[in-house]
N, C-alpha and C positions, 0 to 999 in steps of 0.2 A: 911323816911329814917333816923332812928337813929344812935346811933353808936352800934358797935357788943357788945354784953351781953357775958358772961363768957361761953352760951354753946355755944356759935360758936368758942371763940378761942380751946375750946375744943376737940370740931369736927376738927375742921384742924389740931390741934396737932396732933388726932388720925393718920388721913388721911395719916401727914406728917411722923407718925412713922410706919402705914401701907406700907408707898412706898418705903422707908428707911431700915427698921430694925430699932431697938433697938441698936444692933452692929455696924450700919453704920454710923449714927446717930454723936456719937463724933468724925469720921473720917472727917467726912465732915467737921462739926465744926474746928477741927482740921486745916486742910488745908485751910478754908477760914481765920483764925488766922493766917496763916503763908504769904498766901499772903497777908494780912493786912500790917503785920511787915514790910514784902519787900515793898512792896507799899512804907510806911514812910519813911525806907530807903533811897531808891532812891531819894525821896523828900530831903532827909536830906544829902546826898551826891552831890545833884543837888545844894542845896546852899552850900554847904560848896567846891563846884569847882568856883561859881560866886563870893564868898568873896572872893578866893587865887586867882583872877585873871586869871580865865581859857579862856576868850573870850579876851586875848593874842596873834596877831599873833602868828603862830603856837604854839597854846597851844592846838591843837585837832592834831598836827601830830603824826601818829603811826610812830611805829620802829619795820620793821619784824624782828623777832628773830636770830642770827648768822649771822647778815648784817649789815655791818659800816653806821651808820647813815650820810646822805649826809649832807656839810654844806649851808649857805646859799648861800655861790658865785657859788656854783656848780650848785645848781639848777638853779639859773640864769642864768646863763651861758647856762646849758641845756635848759630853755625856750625861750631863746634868738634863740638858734638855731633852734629849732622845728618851731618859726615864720616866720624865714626867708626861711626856705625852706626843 
């Protein structure tokens, strides 16, 4: 069991451009480059929330859109009453 010789990678490139196109071919490439990028992205967005302090009490709260965000004694105040009854 050696390693593959030049006509095997041959053979599968055919195979690969058999199954593919020709046409299809830099699409595909294409899009696995794109989520590539996004992939790093995220990675590079994912630290760059842990450096600014994102694992901050509420530093993951949303804010629905055309809605006064509540303050903190309010929500308190709201779970305070939800416990007792």
């Amino acid at each position: 069991m050696g390693s593959f010789s030049i006509w095997h990678w041959i053979i599968v490139l055919l195979i690969v451009l058999l199954l593919f196109g020709a046409g299809k071919l830099p699409k595909v490439m294409g899009d696995i480059a794109k989520g590539v990028k996004s992939f790093k992205a995220g990675l590079q967005d994912d630290s760059d929330d842990a450096a600014s302090g994102a694992n901050a009490p509420g530093a993951n709260a949303k804010v629905i859109p055309n809605q006064p965000a509540a303050n903190a004694a309010e929500t308190a105040a709201k779970k305070d009453e939800a416990v007792r009854g």
